[in-house]
C-alpha positions in Angstrom: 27.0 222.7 -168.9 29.7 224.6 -167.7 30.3 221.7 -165.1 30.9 219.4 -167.8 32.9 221.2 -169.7 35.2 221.9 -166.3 34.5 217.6 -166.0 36.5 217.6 -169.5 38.9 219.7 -169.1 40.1 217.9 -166.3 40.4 215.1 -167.5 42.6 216.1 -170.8 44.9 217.8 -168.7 45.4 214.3 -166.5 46.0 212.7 -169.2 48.7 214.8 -170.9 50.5 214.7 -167.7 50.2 211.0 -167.1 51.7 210.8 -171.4 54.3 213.2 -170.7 55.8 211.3 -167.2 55.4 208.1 -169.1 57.6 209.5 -171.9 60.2 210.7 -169.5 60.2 207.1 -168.1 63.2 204.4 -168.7 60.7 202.2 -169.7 59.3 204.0 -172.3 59.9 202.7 -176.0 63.4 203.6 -177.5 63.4 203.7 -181.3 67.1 202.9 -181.6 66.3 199.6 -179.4 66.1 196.4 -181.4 62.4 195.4 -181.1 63.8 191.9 -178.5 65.2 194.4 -176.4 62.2 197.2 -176.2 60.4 197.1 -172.2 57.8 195.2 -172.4 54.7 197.3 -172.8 52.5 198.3 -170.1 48.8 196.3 -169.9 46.7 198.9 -169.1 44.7 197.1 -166.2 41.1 196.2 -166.9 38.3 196.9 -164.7 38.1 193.6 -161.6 35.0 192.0 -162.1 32.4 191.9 -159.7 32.7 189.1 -157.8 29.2 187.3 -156.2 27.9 187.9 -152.9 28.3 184.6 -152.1 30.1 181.9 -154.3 29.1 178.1 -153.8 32.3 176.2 -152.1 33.7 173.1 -154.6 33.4 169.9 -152.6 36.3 167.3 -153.2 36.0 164.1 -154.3 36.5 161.7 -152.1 39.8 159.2 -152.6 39.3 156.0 -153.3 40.5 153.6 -150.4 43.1 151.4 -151.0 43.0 147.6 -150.0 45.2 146.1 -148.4 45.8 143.2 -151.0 45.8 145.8 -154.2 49.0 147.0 -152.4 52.2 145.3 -154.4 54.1 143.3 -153.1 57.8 144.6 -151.8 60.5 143.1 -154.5 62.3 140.0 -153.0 65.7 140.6 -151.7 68.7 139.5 -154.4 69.5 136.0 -154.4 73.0 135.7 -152.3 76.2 134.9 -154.3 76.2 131.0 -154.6 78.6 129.2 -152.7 81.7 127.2 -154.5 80.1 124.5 -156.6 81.0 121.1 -155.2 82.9 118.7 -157.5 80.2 116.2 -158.9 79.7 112.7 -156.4 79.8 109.8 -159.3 78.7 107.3 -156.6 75.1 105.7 -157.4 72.5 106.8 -155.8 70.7 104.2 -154.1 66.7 104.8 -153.3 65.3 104.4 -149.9 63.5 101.1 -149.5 59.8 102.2 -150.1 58.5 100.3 -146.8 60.0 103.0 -144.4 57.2 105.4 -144.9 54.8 103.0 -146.7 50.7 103.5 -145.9 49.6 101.1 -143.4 47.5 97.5 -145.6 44.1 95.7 -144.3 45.8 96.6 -140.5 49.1 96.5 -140.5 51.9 97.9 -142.9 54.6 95.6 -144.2 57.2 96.4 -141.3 54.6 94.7 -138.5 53.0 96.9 -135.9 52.2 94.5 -133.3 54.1 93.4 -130.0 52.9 90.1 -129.6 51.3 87.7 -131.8 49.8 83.8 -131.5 48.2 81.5 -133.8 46.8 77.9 -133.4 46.9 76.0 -136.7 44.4 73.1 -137.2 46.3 70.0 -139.3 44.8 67.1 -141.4 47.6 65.5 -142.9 47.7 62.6 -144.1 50.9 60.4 -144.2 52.3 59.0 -147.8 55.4 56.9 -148.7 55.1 54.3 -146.2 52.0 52.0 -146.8 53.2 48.6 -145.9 51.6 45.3 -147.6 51.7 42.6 -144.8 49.7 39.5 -146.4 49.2 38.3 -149.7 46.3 35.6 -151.1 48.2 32.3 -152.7 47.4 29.2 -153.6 49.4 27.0 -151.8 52.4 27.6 -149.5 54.7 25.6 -151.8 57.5 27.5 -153.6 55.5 27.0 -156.7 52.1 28.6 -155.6 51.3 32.2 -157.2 49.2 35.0 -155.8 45.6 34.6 -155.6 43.9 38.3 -155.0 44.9 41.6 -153.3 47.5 41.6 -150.9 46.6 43.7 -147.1 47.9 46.7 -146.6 48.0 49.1 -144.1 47.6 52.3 -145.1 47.0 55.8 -143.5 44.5 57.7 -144.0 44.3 61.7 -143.3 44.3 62.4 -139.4 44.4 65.5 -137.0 46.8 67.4 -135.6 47.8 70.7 -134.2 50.5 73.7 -134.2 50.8 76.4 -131.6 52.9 79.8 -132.1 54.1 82.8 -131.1 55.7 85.8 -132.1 57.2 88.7 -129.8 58.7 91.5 -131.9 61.8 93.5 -131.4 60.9 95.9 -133.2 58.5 96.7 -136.4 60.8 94.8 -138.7 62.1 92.0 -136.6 61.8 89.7 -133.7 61.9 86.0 -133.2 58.8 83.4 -133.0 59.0 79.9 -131.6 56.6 76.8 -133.1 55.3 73.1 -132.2 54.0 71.3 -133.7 52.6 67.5 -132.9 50.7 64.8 -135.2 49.8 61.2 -134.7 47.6 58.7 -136.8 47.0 54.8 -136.6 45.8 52.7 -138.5 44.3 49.0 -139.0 44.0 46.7 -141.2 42.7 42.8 -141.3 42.2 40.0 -144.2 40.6 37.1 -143.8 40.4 34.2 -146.5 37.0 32.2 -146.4 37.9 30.4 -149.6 40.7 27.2 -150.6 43.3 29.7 -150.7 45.9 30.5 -147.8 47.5 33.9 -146.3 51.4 34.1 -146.9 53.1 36.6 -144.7 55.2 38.7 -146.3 56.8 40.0 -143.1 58.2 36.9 -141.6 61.8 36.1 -142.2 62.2 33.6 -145.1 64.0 30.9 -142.8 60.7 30.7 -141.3 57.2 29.0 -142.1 55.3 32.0 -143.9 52.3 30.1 -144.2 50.3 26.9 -143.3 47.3 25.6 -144.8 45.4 26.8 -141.8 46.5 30.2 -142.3 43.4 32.0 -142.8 43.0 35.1 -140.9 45.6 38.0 -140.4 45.7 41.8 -139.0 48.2 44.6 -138.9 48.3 47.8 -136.5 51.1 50.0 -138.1 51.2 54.0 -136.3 53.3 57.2 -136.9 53.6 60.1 -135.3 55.9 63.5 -135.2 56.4 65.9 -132.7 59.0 69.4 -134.0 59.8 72.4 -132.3 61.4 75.3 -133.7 63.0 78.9 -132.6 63.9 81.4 -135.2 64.9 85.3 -135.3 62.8 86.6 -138.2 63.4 90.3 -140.4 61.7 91.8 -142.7 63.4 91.4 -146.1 61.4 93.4 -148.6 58.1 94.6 -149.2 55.4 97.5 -150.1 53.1 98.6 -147.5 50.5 98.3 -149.7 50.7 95.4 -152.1 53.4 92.1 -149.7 55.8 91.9 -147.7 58.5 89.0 -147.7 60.8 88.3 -144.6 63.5 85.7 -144.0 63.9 83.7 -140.6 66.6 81.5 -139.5 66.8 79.3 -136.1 66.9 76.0 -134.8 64.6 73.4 -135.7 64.4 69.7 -133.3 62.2 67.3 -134.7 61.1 63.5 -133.3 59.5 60.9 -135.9 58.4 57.3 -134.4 57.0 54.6 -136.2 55.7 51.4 -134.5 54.2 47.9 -136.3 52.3 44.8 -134.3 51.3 42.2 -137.2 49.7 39.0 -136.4 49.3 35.7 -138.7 47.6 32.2 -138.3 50.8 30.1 -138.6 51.4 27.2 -136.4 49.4 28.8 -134.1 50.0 32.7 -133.9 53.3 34.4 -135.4 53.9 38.1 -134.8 56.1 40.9 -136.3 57.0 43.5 -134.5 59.1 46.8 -135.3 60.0 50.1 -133.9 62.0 53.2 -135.4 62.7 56.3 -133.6 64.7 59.2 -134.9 65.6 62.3 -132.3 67.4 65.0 -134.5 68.7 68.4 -134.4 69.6 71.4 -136.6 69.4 74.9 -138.3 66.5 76.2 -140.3 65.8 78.6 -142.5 63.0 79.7 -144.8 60.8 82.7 -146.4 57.6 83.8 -145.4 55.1 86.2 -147.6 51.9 88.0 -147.6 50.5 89.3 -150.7 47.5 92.1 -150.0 44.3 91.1 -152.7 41.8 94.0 -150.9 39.2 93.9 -148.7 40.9 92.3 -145.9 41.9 89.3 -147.7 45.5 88.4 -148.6 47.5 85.5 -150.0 50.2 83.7 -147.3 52.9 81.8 -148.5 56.3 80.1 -146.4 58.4 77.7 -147.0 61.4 76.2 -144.9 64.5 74.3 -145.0 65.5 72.3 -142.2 69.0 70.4 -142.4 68.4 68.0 -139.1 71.5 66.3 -138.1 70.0 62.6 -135.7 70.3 59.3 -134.6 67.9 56.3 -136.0 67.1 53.5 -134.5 65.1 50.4 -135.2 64.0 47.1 -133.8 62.6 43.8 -135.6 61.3 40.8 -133.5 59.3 37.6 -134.7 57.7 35.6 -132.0 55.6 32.6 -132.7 53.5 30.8 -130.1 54.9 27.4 -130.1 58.5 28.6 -131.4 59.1 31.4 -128.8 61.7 33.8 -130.1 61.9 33.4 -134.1 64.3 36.0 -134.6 64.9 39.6 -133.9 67.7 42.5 -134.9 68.5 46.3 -133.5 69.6 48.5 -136.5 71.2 52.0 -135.2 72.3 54.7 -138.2 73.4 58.6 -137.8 72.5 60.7 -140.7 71.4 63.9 -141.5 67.6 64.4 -142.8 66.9 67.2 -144.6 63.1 68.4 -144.4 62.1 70.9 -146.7 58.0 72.4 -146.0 55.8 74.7 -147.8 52.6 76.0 -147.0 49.9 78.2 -149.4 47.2 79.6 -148.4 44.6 82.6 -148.0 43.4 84.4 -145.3 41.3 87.5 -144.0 42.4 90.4 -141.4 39.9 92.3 -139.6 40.3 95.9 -140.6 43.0 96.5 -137.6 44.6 93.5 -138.1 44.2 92.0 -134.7 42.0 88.7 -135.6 42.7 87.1 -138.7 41.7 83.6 -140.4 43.9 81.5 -142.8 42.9 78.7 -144.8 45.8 76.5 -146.6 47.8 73.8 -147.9 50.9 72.2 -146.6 52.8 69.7 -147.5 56.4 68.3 -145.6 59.1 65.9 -146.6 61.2 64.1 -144.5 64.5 63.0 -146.9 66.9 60.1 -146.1 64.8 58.5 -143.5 64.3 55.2 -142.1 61.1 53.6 -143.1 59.7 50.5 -141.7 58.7 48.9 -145.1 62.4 49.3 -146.3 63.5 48.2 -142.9 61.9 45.0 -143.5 63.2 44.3 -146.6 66.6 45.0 -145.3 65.7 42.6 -142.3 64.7 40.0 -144.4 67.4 40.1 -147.0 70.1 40.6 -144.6 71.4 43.4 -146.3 71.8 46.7 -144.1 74.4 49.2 -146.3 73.0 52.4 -147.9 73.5 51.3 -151.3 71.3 52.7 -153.5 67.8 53.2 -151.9 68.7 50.5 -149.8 67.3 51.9 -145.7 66.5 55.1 -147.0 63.5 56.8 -148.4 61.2 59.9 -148.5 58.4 60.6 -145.9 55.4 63.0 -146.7 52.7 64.8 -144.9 50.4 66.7 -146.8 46.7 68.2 -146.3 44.8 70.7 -145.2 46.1 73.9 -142.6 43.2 76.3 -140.5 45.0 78.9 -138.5 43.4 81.4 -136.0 45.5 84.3 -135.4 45.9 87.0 -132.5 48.0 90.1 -132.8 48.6 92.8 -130.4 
């Protein structure tokens, strides 16, 4: 008890003391202090709690990673100043042709890809304008007798031919091809009269006997035939790789037409009529040629030319009779110019690299201001050789079919 009471006593006196040094302090409250200028009071400290043995450690979370892609893009660097605006060009603009980087059609493009390139054309022509009558059925050989049936003629029929060509290319857009081209038919013809009638030939001269009244029997062998050969530098003029393609051509074009007659008639024995024309001419050409693509390999062809051939003509006319001898006989010579005009249609197939390929057309050729042997006769037989009118000159034709076989490399 005593011990507790010395415990307390203790600890009163501690106390005062610590009161009376805290009072004596400068940070002990002034009264005369406003209250925002007062120390701040002294926290009495509070007992540290106990702290565990052993206190679990906090893990950290783990970051999330960042990806490469989620990262943002750095800002693009500023535009530079723009240079001094250049005055305005008022000049038209004018497009590219679309054929210099056109996709390539059934082979080739428009603007050809090929170095070489041959063809062999199969022609059956047949030859119009020129049919000659030779022999007419009459009643009598008096002035007064009239016709009494059909008269003979000889007349072509269609007949082969041929055309070779080739092609070397300077380039895929131009390059020069050379052609020739070579034709030929004959034909015959014979009349006979079984009845009271008599032949009259229409081919004699008229100072001569035309007929007899043993004149039964009479035949005519009349022939043509044509041989050209042309050169030409050829470019590509328009076009679309993959719809046609149209290129001009211009050259030199020779050409050789002959024409030969041998007729025969009962009169007074045997009478014959013979002619021969030759023309030998040179001159420029020129022309168009197109393809139009229709898919699938198959396309459309198309040319035509125009040949102004400047040549010399010449012709021959003889009558011979058996009993007579030499009847009569005349050499005709004429230069003019003969303008032959051609075109040619036709479709065709390319193998799918364009190396083989097929065409199957029409063509068709006129021969202008030539010398024909029907009008030659006449002119022989009137006596009258000026150019007046139609008078010596008329039209030849050749139409029919065209087959071409075609290489290209």
């Amino acid at each position: 008890m005593r011990k507790m009471l010395g415990f307390s006593a203790a600890l009163a006196g501690c106390a005062l003391l610590q009161s009376l040094s805290f009072a004596q302090s400068p940070y002990a409250p002034n009264k005369d202090m406003p209250p925002a200028t007062q120390p701040p009071a002294v926290v009495q400290a509070q007992p540290a709690e106990k702290v565990p043995d052993s206190v679990p450690e906090k893990v950290p979370e783990p970051k999330p990673e960042v990806k490469p892609e989620s990262i943002p893009a750095p800002a693009p660097a500023p535009a530079p100043a723009p240079a001094a605006i250049p005055e305005p060009d008022h000049h038209p603009i004018i497009a590219a042709p679309s054929y210099v980087n056109a996709a390539p059609s059934y082979g080739d493009d428009y603007c050809n890809d090929y170095t070489f390139r041959v063809y062999a054309d199969f022609l059956y022509l047949k030859q119009r304008g020129s049919d000659l009558a030779f022999v007419q059925h009459r009643d009598g050989c008096a002035p007064a007798s009239v016709p009494r049936g059909a008269q003979g003629i000889a007349d072509f029929d269609y007949a082969p031919g041929f055309r070779l060509g080739g092609e070397f290319s300077f380039d895929k857009c131009s390059g020069i091809q050379a052609e020739f081209t070579w034709w030929e038919e004959q034909t015959h013809a014979q009349v006979q009269e079984t009845g009271a009638f008599v032949l009259q030939s229409l081919l004699t001269l008229p100072t001569t006997v035309n007929c007899t009244t043993n004149s039964k029997e009479s035949h005519a062998t009349f022939a043509t035939h044509f041989r050209t050969g042309d050169v030409a530098y050829w470019r590509v003029l328009c076009g679309d790789g993959n719809c046609y393609s149209v290129r001009w051509l211009a050259g030199l074009y020779v050409a050789n037409l002959n024409q030969d007659l041998h007729s025969e008639f009962s009169i007074l024995g045997t009478t014959t009529v013979d002619t021969h024309i030759n023309f030998d001419g040179v001159g420029p050409r020129i022309g168009l040629e197109g393809e139009v693509n229709a898919g699938c390999g198959a396309y459309f062809y198309g040319r035509s030319t125009a040949n102004l051939v400047a040549g010399h003509f010449t012709g021959s006319y003889a009558q011979f009779n058996t009993f007579a001898g030499d009847q009569g006989n005349i050499t005709f010579e004429d230069d003019r110019i003969v303008p032959i005009l051609d075109l040619e249609l036709g479709i065709g197939w390319a193998s799918p690299k364009g190396h083989v390929r097929a065409l199957l057309g029409y063509s068709v050729a006129g021969w202008f201001n030539s010398l024909l042997t029907p009008e030659f006769i006449n002119g022989v037989q009137a006596n009258n050789f000026t150019r007046q009118g139609e008078n010596l000159s008329n039209t030849l034709w050749f139409d029919g079919l065209l087959a071409r076989v075609e290489f290209r490399y």
